[in-house]
C-alpha positions, 0 to 999 in steps of 0.5 A: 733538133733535126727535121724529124723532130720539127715535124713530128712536134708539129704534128703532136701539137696538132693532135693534142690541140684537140682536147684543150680547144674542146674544153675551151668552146665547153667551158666558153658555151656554158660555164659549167667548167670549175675555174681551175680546169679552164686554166689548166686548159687554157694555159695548155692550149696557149703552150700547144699553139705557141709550139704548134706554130714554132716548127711553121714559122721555121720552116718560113725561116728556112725558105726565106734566110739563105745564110746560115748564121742569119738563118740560126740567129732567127730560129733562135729569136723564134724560140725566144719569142715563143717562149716569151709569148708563153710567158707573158700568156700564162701571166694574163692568164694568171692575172685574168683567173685570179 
């Protein structure tokens, strides 16, 4: 992905972060949200903050690592991790709504 990509998926993120958290405070105030939308949009807002942040934590990596072997291999742990903490996220999640 070029530096285009990066940000314009952060950005996307951002915007699309605004429906999941809306849905998140409802369903936490009142309860009145069936048990699989606040899934849905649980497990929605855990994927849009994991890759929300992912572009950040990169562009940290890019101040911070000047080699550039260093600097992929930690990009490529970043995606790693990221992709772990959804994983290990939706299973919480799975195991707290059922």
């Amino acid at each position: 992905m070029g530096e285009a990509a990066w940000w314009v998926l952060q950005r996307a993120t951002g915007v699309l972060l605004v429906l999941p958290v809306g849905i998140h405070l409802f369903a936490q105030a009142t309860g009145a949200v069936d048990l699989t939308v606040r899934f849905v949009s649980d497990l929605a807002l855990l994927v849009l903050v994991v890759l929300h942040s992912l572009p950040g934590l990169r562009t940290v990596v890019h101040d911070y690592v000047p080699d550039g072997r260093l600097r992929v291999l930690a990009e490529r742990l970043l995606l790693l991790g990221g992709a772990a903490l959804i994983g290990y996220g939706a299973w919480g999640l799975w195991k707290f709504f059922t």
